[in-house]
N, C-alpha and C positions, 0 to 999 in steps of 0.2 A: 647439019646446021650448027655452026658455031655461036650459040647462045650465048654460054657463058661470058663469053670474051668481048661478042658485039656489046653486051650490055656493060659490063663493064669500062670500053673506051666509052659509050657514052655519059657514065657517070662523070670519069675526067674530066672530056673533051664537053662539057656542057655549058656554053653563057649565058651570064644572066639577062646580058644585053638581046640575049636571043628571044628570051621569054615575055610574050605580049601582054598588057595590063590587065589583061582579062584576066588571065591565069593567075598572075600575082595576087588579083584582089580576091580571086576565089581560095589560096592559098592563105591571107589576113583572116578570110568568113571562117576556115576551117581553125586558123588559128584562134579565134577568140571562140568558136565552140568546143576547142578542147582544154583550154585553161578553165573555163566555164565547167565542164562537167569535174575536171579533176579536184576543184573547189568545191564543189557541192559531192563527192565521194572521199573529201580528206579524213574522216572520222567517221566513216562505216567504218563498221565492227570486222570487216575484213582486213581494213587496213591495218586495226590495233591490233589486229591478230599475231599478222605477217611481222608490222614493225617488232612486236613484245617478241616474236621467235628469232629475228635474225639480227635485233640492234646488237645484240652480246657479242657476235661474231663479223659486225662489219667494221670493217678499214677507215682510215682519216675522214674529218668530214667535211669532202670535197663537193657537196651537190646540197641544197636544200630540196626538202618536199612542199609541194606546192598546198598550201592551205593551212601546213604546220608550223611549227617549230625547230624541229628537226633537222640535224645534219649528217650526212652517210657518204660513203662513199659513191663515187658514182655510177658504179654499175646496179648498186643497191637503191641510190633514188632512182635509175630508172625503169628499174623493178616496179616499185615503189609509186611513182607517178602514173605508171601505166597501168596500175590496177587501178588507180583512186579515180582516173581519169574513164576507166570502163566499168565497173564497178555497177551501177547506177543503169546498164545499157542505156543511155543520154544521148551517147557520143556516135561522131557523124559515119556514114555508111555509102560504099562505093555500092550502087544496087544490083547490079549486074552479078557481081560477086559475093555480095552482102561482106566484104571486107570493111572493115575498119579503120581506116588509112591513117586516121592522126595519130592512134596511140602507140603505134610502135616507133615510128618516124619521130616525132615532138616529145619522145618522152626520152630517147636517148638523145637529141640534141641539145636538149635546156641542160642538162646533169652536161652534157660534153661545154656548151659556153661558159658553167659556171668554173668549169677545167681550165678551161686555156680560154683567150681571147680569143672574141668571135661577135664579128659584127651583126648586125642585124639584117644585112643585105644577105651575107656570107649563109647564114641560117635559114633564110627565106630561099635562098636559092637549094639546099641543100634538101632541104624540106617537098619544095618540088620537086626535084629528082630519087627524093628515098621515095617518094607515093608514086611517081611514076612507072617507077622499077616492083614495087609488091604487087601494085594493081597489073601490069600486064601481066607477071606470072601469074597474079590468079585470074585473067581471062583464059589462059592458058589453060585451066586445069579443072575450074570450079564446077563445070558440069555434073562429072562423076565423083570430085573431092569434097563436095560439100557433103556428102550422104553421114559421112562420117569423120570428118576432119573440122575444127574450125580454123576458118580458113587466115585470119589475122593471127593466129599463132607458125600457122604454117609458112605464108607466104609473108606477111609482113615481117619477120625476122629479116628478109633481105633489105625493105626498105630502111631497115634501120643499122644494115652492115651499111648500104648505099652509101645512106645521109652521113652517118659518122665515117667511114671509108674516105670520103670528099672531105672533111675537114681535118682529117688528120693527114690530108696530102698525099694518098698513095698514090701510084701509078698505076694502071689498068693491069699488070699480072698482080698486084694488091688488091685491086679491086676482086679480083676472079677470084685470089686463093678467100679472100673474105665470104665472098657467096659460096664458097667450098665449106667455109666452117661454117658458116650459116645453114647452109642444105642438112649437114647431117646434126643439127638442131634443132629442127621444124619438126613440130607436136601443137598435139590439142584436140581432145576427143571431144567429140559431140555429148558424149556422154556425160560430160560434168554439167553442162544445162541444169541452172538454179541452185547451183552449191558456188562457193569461195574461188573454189579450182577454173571459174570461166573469167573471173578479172586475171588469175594468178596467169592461166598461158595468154593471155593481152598483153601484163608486162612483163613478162620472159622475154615473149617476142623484140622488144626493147634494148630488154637486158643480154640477151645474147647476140641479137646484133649489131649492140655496139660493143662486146668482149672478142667477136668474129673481128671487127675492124681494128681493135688492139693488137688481137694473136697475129694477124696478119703486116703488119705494122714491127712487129721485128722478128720478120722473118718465119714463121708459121707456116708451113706449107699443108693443101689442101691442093683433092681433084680439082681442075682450071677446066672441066667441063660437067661440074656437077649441076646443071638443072639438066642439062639435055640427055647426057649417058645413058646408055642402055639400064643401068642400074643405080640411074639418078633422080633427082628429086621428081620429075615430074610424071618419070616413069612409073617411079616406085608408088607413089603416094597419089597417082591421080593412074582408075582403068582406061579413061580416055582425056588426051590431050591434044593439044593444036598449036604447037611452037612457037608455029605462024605470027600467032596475035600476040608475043613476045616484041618481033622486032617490027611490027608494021606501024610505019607515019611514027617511028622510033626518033625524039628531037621536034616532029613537025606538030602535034596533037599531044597534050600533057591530062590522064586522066583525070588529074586533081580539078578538070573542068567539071568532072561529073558527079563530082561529090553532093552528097545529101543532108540534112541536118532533122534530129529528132525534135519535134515538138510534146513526143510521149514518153515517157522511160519507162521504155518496154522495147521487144523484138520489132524492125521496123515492122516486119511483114503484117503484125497485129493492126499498125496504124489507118490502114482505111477502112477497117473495121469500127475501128475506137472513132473515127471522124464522122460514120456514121451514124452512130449510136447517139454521140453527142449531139449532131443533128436533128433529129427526131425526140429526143429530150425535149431539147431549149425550145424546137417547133411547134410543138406542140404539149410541152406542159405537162410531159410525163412523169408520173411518180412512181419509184419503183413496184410498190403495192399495187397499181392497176396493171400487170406485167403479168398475162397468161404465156407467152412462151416468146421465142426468139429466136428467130431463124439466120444462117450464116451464110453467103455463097462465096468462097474465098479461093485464092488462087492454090493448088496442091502445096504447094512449100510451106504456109501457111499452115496446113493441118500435120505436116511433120515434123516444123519447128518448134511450133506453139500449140502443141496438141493433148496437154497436161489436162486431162480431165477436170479435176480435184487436185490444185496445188496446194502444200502441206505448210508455205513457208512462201516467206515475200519475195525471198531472189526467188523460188520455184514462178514463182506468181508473175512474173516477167516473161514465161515462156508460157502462160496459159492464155488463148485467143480465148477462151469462156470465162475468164477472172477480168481479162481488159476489159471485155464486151458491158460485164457486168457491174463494174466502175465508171463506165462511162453513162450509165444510164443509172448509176447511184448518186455520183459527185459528180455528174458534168465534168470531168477530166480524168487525166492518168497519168499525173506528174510522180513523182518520189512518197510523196503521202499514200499513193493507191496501191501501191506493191509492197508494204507492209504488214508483219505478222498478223497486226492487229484487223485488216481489212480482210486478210485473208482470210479470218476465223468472225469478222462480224453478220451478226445471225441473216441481216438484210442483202449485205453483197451473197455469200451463199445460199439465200434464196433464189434470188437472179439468176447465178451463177448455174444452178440447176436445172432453169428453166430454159438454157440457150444450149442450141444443137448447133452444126455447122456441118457443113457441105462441098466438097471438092471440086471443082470447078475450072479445066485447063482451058478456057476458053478467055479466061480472066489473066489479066496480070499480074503481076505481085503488088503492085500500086492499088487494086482496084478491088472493091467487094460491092456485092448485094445486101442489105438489112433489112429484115422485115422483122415485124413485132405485130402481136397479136394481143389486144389489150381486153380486161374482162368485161366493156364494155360492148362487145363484141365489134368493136372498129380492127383493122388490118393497117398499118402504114409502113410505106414500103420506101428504102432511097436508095439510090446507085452512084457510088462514089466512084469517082473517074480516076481521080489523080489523088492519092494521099495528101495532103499538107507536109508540105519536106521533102517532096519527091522533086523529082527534074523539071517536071512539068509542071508544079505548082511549089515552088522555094518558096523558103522562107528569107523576109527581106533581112536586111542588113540589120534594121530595128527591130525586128523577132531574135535575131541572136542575141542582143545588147539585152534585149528583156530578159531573154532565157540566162544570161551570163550574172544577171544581177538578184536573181530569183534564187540561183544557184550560189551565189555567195552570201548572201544575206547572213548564214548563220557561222560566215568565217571573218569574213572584213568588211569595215566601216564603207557605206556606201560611199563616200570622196574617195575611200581609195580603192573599191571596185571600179569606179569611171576612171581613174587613172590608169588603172591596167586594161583596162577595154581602150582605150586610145592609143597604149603603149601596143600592144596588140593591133591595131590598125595602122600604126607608124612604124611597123617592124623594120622595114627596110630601109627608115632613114636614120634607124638608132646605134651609135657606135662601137653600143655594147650591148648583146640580145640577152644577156645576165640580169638586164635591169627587170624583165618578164620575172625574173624567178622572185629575187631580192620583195620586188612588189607585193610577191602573191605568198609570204611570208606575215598572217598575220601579227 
């Protein structure tokens, strides 16, 4: 099966006129949740880290950071944007794969508009077809690759040769030798869960596949069938694979339909967990002091992702389904305030947080949990969350992102000019220059 190659004529040969408004407008939803998170992670302490280590050593300053100051080169903002933008886990999620579609994809094409001209149709279009291209390879693979890989470092590196590949004009063996350099760039252990290193392979992923579409771009040669090869990407890096779902309804069906949006910043899988908990809160008027114990039924993935007992530190605290649990029925939420040092170590949340067990349950979906709580009045209440909030099945509307977008700027820009970039952001594809996105989002 000729993967490589099929996928790459179809980056080319792709029109926009072909792509129905459904797709389009779900491609604006994503765009304005990822300007959204990368604003509200511009000044985590990961970013001041990255930026104080590598400004010394970056090139002309061809790209701004979104939320800063700052100008860099631009494989360096899109480093840079793609951490700020995951940073926070905010940002939106293919569920099937738990990829993260926007921040590889959006974060090398803004650094590439602010490069060269580039419309906002031209960007929107491009944009669909780099999320296209990372989310079917990680249908392809995610089963056995998730155990140990994250999968937006691994796979979404191509979306983002894709997306810049297409605007810098190559031809479909550009294309292939791109996802050549792209393949033998795909990293990202599961391993760094709750440290700096899990924004850093988000925007690598960015950052190397838009340097895959430059190398390639004058002349760079790479294997022209490195996902499929015997000793290629999908092989090496996933025990089982199914090519298959590579090139199927390949043009006719754009995954970017099925994108999801966080209303928690945390691991999605924790989310109907946390919508539980909050539930039976506000329901009934629970304080965490009357909290004799707490019970979990959640889907297996869920106790492997987020299965941190005792998180030591707020990004850890992101991956703890017993630290979400236990914020949700402290503060009634689990926005960016609940995954902090400070909540992590306050005496009330780790009370909770001790008294909540959890339970494996393949019968369940990843969308779906059981909560029961046992209160020392000796009551029992119990609810069963169907559908997360943000899942497929229960989105969030168009005015949950706008809120989530402005919540999250709040402590970067004036709110007149957060609403201006949220409209800029809904009007992408009628704007002449999609540089105006960045320029904007430059307090």
């Amino acid at each position: 099966m000729e993967v490589t190659r099929a996928l790459a004529q179809f980056v080319v040969e792709s029109q926009f006129a072909d792509i129905g408004s459904t797709v389009r407008h779900e491609a604006e939803r994503s765009l304005v949740n990822w300007v959204g998170c990368a604003l509200g992670g511009a000044h985590h302490e990961a970013l001041t880290a990255a930026l104080a280590a590598l400004t010394p050593f970056a090139g002309p300053p061809q790209a701004g950071l979104i939320g800063r100051r700052e100008r860099l080169d631009c494989p360096t903002a899109a480093l840079l944007n793609g951490m700020s933008a995951h940073v926070l886990d905010f940002d939106d999620t293919h569920l099937r794969t738990l990829l993260h579609p926007s921040v590889p994809v959006a974060s090398a094409l803004l650094a590439l508009a602010e490069y060269r001209p580039l419309s906002g149709a031209d960007f929107l279009h491009a944009f669909i077809v780099g999320v296209d291209v990372e989310c079917r390879i990680a249908n392809a693979i995610y089963a056995s690759h998730n155990v140990n890989w994250y999968i937006t470092g691994t796979a979404g590196v191509f979306g983002a040769a894709a997306a810049a590949g297409r605007v810098l004009g190559l031809d479909a063996q550009g294309i292939a030798r791109a996802f050549g350099i792209a393949a033998t760039q795909a990293a990202g252990l599961r391993e760094m869960a709750g440290t700096m290193c899990k924004s850093f392979v988000h925007g690598r992923a960015a950052q190397n596949g838009m340097v895959s579409a430059f190398l390639a771009a004058s002349g760079f040669t790479s294997s022209e069938r490195a996902i499929e090869a015997p000793r290629g990407f999908a092989r090496v890096l996933a025990g089982d694979c199914d090519l298959g779902e590579i090139l199927d309804g390949l043009g006719e069906r754009y995954e970017i339909s099925l994108n999801t949006y966080k209303p928690h910043a945390c691991g999605v899988v924790c989310h109907p967990v946390i919508d539980g908990c909050i539930a039976l809160r506000d329901g009934h008027a629970i304080a965490p002091a009357q909290i004799s114990a707490v019970a979990l039924r959640v889907h297996p993935l869920a106790l492997k992702l987020t299965g941190i007992r005792a998180p030591r530190a707020g990004l850890e605290s992101k991956w703890s389904l017993y630290h979400s649990a236990a914020v949700a029925f402290c503060d009634g939420k689990a926005g960016e305030a609940q995954y902090t040092d400070a909540r992590v170590h306050d005496p009330q949340v780790a009370g909770v947080r001790e008294r909540v067990t959890a339970e494996a349950d393949p019968a369940l979906r990843e969308d779906e949990a059981h909560v029961a709580v046992a209160l020392a009045d000796g009551r029992r209440l119990e609810i069963h969350v169907e559908h997360a909030l943000g899942s497929t099945d229960n989105p969030m509307s168009d005015r949950d992102l706008e809120r989530k977008f402005t919540s999250l700027a709040a402590d970067t820009l004036p709110a007149g000019r957060a609403e201006m970039l949220i409209e800029k952001c809904w009007s992408i594809a009628r704007l002449d220059d999609a540089a105006q996105i960045a320029r904007l989002a430059v307090p």
